[in-house]
Short mmCIF file of the C-alpha atoms (twelve columns), coordinates in Angstrom:
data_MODEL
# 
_entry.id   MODEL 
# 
loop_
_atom_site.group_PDB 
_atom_site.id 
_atom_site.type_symbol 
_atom_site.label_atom_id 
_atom_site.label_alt_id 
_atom_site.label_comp_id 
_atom_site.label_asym_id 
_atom_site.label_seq_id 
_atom_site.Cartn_x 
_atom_site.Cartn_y 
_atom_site.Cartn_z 
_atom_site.pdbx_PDB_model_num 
ATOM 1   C CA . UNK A 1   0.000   0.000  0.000   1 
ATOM 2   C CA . UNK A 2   1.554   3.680  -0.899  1 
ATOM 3   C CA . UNK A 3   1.529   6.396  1.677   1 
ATOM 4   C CA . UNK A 4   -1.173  8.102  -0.723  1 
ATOM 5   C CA . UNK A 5   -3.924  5.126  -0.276  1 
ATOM 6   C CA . UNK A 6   -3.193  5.047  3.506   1 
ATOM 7   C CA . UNK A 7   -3.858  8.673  3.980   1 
ATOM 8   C CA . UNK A 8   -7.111  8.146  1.927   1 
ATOM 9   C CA . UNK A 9   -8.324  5.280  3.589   1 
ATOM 10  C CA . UNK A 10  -7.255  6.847  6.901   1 
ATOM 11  C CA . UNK A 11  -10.087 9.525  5.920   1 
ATOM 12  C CA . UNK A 12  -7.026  12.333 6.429   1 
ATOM 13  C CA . UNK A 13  -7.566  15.170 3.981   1 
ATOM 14  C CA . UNK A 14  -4.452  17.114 2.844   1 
ATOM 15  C CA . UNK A 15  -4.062  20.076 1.063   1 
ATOM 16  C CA . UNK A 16  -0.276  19.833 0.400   1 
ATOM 17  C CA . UNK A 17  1.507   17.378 -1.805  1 
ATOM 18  C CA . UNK A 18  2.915   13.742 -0.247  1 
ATOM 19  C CA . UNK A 19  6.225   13.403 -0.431  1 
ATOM 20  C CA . UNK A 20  8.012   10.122 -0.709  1 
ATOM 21  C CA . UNK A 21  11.419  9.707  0.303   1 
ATOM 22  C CA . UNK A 22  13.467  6.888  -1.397  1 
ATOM 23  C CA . UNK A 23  15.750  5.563  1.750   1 
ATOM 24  C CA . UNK A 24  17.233  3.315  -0.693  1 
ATOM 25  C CA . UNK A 25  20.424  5.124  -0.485  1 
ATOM 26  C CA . UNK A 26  22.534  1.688  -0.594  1 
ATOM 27  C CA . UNK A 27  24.022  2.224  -4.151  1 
ATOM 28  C CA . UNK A 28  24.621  6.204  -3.734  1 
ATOM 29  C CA . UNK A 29  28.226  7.363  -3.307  1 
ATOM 30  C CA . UNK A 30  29.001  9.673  -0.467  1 
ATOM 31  C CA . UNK A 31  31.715  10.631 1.260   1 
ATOM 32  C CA . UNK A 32  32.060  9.177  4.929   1 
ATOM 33  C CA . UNK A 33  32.162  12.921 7.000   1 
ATOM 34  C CA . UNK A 34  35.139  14.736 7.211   1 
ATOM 35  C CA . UNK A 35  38.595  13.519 7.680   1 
ATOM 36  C CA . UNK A 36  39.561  13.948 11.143  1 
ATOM 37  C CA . UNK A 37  42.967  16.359 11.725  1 
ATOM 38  C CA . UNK A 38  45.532  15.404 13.747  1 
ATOM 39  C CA . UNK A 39  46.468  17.556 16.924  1 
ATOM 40  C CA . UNK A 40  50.025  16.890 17.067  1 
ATOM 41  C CA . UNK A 41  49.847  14.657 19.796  1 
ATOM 42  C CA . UNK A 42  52.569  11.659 19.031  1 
ATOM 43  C CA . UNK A 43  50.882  9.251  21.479  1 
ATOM 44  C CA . UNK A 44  47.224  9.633  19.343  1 
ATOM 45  C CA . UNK A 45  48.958  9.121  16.079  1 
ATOM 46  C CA . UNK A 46  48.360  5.511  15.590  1 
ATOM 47  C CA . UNK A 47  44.692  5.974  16.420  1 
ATOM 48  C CA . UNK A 48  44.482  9.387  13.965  1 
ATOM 49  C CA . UNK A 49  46.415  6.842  10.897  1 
ATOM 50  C CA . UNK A 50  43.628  3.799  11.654  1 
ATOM 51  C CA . UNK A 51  40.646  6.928  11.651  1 
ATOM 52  C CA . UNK A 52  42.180  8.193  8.342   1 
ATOM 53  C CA . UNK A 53  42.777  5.222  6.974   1 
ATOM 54  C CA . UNK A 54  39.194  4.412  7.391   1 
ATOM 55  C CA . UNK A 55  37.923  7.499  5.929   1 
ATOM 56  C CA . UNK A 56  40.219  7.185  2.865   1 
ATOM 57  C CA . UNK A 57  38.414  3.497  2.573   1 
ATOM 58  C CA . UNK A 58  35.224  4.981  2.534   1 
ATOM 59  C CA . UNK A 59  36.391  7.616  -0.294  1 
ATOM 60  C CA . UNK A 60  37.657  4.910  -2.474  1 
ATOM 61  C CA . UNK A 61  39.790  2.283  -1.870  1 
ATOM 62  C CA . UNK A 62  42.019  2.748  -4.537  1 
ATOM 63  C CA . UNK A 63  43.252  6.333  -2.796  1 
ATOM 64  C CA . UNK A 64  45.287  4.251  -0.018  1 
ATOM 65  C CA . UNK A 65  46.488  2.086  -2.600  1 
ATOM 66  C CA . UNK A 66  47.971  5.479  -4.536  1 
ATOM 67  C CA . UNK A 67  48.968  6.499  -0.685  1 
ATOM 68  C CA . UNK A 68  50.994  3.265  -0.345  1 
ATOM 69  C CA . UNK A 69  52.514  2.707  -3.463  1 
ATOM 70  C CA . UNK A 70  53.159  5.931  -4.952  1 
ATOM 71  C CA . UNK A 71  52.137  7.586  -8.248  1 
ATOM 72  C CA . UNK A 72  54.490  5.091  -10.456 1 
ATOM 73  C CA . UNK A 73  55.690  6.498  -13.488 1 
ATOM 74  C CA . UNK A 74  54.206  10.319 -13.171 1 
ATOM 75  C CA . UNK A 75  56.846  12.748 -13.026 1 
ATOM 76  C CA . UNK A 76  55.928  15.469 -10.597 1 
ATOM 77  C CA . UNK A 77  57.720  18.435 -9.100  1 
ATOM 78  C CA . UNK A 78  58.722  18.454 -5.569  1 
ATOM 79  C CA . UNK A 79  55.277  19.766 -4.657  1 
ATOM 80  C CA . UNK A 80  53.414  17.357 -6.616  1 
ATOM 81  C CA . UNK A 81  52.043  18.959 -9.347  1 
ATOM 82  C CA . UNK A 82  52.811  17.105 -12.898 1 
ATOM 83  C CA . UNK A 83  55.827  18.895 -15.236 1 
ATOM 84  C CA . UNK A 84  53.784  17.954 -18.346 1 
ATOM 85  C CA . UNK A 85  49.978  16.694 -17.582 1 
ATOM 86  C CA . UNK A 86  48.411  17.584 -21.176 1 
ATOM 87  C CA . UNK A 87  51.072  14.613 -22.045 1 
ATOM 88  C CA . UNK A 88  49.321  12.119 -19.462 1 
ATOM 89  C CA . UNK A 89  47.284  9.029  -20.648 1 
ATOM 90  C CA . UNK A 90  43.545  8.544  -19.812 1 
ATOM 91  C CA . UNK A 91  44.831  6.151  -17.134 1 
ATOM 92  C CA . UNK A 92  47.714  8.670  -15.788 1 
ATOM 93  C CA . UNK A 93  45.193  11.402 -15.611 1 
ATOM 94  C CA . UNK A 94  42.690  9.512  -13.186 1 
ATOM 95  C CA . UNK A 95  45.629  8.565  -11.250 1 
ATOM 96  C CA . UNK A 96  46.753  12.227 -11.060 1 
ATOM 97  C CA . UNK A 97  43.526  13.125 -9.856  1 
ATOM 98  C CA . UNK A 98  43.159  10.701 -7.294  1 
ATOM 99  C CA . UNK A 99  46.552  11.473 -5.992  1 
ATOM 100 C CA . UNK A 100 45.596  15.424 -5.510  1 
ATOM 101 C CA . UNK A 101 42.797  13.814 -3.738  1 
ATOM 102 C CA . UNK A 102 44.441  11.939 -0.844  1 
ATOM 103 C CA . UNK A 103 47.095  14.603 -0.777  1 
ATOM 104 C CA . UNK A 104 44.101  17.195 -0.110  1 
ATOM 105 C CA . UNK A 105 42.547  14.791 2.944   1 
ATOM 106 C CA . UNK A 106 46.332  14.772 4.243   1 
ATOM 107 C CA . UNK A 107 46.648  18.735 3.659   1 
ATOM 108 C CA . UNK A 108 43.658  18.547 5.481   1 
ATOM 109 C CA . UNK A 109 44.720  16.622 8.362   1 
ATOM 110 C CA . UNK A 110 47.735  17.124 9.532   1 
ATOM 111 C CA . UNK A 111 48.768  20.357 11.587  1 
ATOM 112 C CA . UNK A 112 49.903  23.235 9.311   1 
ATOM 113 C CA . UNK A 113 53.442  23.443 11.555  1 
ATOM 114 C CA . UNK A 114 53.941  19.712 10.682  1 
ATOM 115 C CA . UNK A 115 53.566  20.159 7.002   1 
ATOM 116 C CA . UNK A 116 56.077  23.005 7.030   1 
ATOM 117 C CA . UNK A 117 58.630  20.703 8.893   1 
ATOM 118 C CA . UNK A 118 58.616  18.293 5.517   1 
ATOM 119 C CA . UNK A 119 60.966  18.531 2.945   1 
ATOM 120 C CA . UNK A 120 59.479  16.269 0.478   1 
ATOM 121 C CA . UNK A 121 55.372  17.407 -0.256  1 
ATOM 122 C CA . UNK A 122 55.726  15.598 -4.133  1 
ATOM 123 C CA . UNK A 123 53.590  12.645 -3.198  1 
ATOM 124 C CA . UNK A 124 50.854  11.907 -0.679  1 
ATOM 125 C CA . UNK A 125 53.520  8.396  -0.226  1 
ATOM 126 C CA . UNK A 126 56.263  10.950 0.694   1 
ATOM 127 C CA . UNK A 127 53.862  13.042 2.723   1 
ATOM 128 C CA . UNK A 128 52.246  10.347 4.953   1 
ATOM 129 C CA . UNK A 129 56.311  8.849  5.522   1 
ATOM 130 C CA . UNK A 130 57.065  12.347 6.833   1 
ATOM 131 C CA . UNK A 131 54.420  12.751 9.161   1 
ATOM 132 C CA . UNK A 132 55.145  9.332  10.085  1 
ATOM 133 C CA . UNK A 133 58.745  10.169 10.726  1 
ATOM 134 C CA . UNK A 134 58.083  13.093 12.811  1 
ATOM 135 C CA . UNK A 135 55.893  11.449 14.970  1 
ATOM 136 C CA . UNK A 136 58.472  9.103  15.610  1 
ATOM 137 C CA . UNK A 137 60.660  11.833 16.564  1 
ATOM 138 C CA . UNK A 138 58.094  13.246 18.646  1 
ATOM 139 C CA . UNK A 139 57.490  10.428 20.613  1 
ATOM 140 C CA . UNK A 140 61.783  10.023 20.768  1 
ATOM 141 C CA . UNK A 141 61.309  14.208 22.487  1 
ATOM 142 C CA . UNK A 142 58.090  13.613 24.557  1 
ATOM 143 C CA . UNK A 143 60.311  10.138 26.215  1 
ATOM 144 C CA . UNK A 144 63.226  11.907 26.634  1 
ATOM 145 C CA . UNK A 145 61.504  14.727 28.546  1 
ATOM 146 C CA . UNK A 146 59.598  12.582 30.774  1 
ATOM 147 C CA . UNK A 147 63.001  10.792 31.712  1 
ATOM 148 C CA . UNK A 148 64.830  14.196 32.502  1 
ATOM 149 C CA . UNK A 149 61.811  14.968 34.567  1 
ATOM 150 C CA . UNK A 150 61.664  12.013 36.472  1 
ATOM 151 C CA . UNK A 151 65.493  11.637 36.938  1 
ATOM 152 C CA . UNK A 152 64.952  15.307 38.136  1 
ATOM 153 C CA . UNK A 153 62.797  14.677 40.252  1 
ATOM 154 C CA . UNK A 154 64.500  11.311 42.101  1 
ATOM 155 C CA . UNK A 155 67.548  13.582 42.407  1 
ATOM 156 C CA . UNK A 156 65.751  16.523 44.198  1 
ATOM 157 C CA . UNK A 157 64.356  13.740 46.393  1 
# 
């Protein structure tokens, strides 16, 4: 039975249109939210890489894939735009385009003062090794700390 038959039987009267709504959304592509920034913090960084990783998945699996392996045989300059793309194949153009995609979620994402730190912004690959990288060294800073505060602190004892 349609909404419209069980308002009429109901003996409702209406003077406005019904409006269906498809909820059928199942085959629809949309995008999963935003991408969640990073705050810096080295000991959330594994959580922050398994959020964006999952929000890259939603996007289109084939984005982590370019994140992982690179942008094979595309010559870019060291900010990642392409020295000749009117040259590019069908194939290297959709690549190219999905690569300036996951590089805008990591633009996105990571703290403006950590993408400044990086020498290397060519590839979303090079990008994602860098932040990984200075979280590392980070973490190194934020141990290192911690044990001249608590060797401090047993010696003032």
């Amino acid at each position: 039975m349609s909404a419209e038959e069980s308002i009429s039987r109901s003996g409702a009267s209406h003077s406005g249109a019904v409006v269906i709504y498809d909820y059928g959304y199942g085959d629809k592509k949309a995008e999963s939210g935003k991408v969640s920034g990073f705050n810096g913090d080295p000991e959330k960084f594994s959580w922050w890489k398994t959020n964006f990783y999952s929000y890259v998945m939603g996007l289109d699996e084939e984005l982590w894939d370019i994140l992982e392996d690179g942008v094979g045989d595309l010559v870019l300059d060291e900010e990642g735009a392409a020295i000749d793309r009117k040259k590019h194949t069908p194939e290297q153009k959709k690549l190219y385009k999905k690569h300036h995609k996951i590089i805008g979620s990591l633009f996105t994402a990571i703290p403006k003062a950590e993408y400044m730190k990086m020498s290397d912004k060519s590839t979303a690959k090079a990008i994602l090794l860098l932040s990984v990288q200075i979280m590392k060294v980070a973490r190194k800073s934020e141990k290192q700390k911690l044990l001249f505060l608590f060797i401090s602190m047993s010696c003032s004892r």
